[in-house]
MDTraj code that builds the backbone (N, CA, C; nanometers):
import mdtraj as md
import numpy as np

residues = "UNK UNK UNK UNK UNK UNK UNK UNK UNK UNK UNK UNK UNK UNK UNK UNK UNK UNK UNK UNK UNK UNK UNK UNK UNK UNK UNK UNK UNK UNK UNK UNK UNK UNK UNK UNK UNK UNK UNK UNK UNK UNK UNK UNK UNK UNK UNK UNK UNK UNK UNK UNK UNK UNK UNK UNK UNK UNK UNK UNK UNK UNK UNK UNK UNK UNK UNK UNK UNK UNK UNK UNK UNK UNK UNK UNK UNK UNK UNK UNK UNK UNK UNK UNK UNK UNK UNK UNK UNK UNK UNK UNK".split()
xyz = np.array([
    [10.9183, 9.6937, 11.5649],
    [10.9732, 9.5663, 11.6061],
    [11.1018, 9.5409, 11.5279],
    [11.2078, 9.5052, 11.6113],
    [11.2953, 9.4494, 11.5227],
    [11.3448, 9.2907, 11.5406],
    [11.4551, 9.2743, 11.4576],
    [11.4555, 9.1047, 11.4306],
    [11.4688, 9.0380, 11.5696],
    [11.5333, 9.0680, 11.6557],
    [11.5481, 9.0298, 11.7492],
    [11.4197, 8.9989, 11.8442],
    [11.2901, 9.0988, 11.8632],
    [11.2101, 9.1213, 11.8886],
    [11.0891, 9.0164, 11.8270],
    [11.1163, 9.0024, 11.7194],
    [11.0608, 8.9081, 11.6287],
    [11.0827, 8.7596, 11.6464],
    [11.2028, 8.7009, 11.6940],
    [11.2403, 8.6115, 11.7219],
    [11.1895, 8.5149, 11.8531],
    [11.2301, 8.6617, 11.9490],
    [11.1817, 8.6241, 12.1082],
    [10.9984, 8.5998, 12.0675],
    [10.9421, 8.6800, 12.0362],
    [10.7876, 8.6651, 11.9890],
    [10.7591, 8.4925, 11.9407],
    [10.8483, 8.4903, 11.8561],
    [10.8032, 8.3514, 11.7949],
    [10.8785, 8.2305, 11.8746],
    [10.9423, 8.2644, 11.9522],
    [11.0284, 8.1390, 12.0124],
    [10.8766, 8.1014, 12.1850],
    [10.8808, 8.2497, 12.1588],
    [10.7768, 8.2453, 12.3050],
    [10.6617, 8.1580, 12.2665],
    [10.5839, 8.2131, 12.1401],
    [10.4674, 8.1679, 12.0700],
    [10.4754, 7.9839, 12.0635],
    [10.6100, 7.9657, 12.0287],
    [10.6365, 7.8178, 12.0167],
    [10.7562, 7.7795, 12.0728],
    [10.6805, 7.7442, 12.1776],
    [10.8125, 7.7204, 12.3307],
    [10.8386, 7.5444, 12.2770],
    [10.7923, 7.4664, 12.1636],
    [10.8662, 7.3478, 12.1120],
    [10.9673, 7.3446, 12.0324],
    [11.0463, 7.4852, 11.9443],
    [11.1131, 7.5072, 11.8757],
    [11.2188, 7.5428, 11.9163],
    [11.3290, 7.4797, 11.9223],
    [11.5060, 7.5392, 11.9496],
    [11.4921, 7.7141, 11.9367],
    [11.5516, 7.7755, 11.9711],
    [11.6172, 7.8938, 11.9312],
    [11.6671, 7.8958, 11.8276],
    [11.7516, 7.8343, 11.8399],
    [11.8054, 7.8188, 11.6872],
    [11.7423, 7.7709, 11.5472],
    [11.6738, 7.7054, 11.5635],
    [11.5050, 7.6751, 11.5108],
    [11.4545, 7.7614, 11.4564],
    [11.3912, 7.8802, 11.5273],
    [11.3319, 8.0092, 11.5061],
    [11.4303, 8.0839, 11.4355],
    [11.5331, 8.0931, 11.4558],
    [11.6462, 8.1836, 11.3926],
    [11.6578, 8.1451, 11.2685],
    [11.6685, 8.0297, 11.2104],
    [11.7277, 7.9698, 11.0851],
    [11.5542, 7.9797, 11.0039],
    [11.4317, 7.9540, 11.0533],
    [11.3042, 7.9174, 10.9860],
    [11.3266, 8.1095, 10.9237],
    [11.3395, 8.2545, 11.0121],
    [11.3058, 8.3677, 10.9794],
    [11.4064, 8.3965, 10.9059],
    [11.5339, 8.3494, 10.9195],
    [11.6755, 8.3691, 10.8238],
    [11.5835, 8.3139, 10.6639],
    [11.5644, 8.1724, 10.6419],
    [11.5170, 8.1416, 10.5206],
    [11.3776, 8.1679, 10.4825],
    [11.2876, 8.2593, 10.5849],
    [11.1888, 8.3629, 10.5365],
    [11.2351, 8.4740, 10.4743],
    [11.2654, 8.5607, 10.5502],
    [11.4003, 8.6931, 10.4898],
    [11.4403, 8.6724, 10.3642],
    [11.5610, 8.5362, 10.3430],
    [11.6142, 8.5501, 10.2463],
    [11.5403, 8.5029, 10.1234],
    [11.4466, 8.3960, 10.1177],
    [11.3253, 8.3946, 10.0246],
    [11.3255, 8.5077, 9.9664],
    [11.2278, 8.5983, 10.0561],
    [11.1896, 8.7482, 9.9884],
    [11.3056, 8.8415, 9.9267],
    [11.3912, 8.8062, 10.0059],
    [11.5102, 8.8491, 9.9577],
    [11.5448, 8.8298, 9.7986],
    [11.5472, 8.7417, 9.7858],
    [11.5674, 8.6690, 9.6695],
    [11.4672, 8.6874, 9.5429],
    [11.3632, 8.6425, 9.5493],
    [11.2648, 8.6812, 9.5017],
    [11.2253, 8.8524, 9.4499],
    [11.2948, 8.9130, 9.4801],
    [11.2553, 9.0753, 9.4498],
    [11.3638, 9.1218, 9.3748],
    [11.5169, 9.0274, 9.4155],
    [11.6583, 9.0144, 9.3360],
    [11.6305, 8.9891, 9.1715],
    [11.5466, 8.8998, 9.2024],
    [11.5282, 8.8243, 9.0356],
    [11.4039, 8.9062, 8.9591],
    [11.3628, 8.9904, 9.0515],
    [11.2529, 9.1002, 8.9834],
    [11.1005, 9.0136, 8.9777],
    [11.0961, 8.9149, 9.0710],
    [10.9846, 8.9132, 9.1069],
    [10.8813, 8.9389, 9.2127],
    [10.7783, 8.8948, 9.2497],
    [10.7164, 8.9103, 9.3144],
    [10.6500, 8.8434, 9.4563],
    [10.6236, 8.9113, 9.6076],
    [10.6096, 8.8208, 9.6879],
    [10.4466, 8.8770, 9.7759],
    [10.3222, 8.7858, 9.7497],
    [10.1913, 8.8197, 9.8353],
    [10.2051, 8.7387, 9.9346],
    [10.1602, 8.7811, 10.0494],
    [10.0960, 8.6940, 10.1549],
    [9.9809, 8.7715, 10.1935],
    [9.8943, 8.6637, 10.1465],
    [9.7545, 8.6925, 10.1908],
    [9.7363, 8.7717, 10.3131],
    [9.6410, 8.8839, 10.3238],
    [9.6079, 8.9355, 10.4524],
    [9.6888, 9.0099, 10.4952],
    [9.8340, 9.0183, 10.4088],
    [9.9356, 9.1359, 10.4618],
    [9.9423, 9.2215, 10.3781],
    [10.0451, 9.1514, 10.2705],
    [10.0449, 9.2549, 10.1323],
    [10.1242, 9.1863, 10.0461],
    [10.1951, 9.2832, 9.9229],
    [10.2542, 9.1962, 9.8424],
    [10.4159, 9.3056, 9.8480],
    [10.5122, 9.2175, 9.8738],
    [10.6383, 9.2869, 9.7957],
    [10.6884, 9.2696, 9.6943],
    [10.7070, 9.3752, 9.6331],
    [10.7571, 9.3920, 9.4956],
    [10.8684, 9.5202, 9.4486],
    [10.9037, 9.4876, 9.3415],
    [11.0101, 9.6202, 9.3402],
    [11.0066, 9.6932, 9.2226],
    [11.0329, 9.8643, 9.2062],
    [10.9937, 9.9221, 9.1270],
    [11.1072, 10.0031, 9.0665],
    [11.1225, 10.0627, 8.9624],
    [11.2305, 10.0922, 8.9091],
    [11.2004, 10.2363, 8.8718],
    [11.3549, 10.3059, 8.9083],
    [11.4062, 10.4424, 8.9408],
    [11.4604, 10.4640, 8.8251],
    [11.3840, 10.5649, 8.7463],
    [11.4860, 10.6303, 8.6027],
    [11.5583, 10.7615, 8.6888],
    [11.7199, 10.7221, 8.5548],
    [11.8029, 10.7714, 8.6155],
    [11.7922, 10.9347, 8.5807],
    [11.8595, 11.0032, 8.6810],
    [11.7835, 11.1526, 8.7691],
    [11.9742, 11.2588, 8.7571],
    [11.9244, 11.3599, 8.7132],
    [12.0334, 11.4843, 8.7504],
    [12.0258, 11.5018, 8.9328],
    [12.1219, 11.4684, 8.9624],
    [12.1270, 11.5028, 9.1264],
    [12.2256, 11.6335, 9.1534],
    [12.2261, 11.6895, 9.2447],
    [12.3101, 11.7327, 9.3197],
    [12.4196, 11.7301, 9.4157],
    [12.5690, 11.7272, 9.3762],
    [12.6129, 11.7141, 9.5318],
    [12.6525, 11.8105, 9.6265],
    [12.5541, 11.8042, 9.7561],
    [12.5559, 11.8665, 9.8338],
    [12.6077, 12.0139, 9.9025],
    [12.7722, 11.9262, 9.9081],
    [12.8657, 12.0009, 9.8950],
    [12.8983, 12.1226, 9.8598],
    [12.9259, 12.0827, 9.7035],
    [12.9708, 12.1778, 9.5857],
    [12.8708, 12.2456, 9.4886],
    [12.7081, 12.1598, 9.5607],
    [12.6301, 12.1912, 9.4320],
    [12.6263, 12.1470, 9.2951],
    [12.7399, 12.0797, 9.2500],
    [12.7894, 12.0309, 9.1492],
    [12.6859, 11.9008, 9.0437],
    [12.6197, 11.9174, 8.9542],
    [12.5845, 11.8669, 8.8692],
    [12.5845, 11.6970, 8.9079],
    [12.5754, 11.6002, 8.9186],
    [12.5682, 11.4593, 8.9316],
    [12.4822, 11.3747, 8.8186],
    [12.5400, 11.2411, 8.7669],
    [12.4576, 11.1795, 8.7168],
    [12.4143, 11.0642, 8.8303],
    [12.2382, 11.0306, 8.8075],
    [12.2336, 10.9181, 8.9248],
    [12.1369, 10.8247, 8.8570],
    [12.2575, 10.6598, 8.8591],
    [12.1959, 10.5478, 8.7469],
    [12.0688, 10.5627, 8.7948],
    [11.9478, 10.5103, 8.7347],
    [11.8696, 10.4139, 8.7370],
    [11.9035, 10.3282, 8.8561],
    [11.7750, 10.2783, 8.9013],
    [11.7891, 10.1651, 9.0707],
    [11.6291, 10.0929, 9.0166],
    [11.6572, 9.9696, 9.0743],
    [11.5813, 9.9070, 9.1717],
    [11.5263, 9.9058, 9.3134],
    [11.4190, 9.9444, 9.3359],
    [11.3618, 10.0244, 9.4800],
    [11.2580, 9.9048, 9.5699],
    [11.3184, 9.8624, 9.6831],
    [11.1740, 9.7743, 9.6900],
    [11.0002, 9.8401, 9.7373],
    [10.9618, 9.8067, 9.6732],
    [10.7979, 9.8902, 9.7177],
    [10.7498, 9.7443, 9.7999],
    [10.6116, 9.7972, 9.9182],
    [10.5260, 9.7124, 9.9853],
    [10.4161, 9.7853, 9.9673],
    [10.2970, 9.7301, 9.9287],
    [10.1629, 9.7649, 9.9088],
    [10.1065, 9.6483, 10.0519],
    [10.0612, 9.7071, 10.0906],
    [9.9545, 9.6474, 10.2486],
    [9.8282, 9.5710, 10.1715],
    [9.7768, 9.4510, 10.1777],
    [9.6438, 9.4005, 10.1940],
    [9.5418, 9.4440, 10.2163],
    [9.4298, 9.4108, 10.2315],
    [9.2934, 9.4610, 10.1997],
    [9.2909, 9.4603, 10.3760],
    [9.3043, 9.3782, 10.4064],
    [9.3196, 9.2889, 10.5687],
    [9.4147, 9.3978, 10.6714],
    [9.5163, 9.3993, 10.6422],
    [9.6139, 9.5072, 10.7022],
    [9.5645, 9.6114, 10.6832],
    [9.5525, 9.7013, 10.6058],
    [9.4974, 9.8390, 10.6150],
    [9.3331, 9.8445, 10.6700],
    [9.2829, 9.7341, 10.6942],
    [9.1288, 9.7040, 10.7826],
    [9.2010, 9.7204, 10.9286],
    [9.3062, 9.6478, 10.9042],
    [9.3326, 9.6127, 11.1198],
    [9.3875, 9.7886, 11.1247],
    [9.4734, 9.8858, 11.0741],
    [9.5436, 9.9798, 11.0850],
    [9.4357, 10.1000, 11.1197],
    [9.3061, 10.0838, 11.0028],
    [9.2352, 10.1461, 11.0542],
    [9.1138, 10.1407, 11.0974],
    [9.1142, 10.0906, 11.2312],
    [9.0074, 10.0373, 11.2882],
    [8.9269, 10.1290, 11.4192],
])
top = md.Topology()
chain = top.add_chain()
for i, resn in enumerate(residues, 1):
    res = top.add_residue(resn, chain, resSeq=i)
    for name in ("N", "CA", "C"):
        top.add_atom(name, md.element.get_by_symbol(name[0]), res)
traj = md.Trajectory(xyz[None], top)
């Protein structure tokens, strides 16, 4: 599914809500989580899962190319772990 897909779903689901309504409520869902994983914390919703983010020590890479030696910083990665609930409906 994508955002768009997501939108029509919920505008259908709640035929009392503007379009624009639905657009702006999943914009300041998004960016919540968004935000929240920025500042290195953490986001559960019951019955789904929790997002959170995990950190990448920095790694000798390769480039491609030339083969050539690379240094590659350290990152911030976002991880999703699924619910007890979600991985029940997935494998059912």
């Amino acid at each position: 599914m994508i955002r768009s897909e997501l939108l029509q779903a919920l505008a259908k689901a709640n035929p009392e809500l503007r379009t624009d309504d639905v657009e702006k409520i999943v914009d300041v869902f998004f960016d919540e989580i968004a935000q929240r994983l920025a500042e290195g914390g953490r986001v559960e919703l019951r019955g789904f899962g929790a997002f959170s983010t995990r950190e990448r020590d920095p790694r000798k890479g390769r480039n491609p190319r030339t083969g050539e030696a690379v240094d590659v910083p350290g990152k911030k990665v976002p991880f999703f772990k699924p619910g007890k609930e979600m991985r029940a409906r997935l494998n059912v």
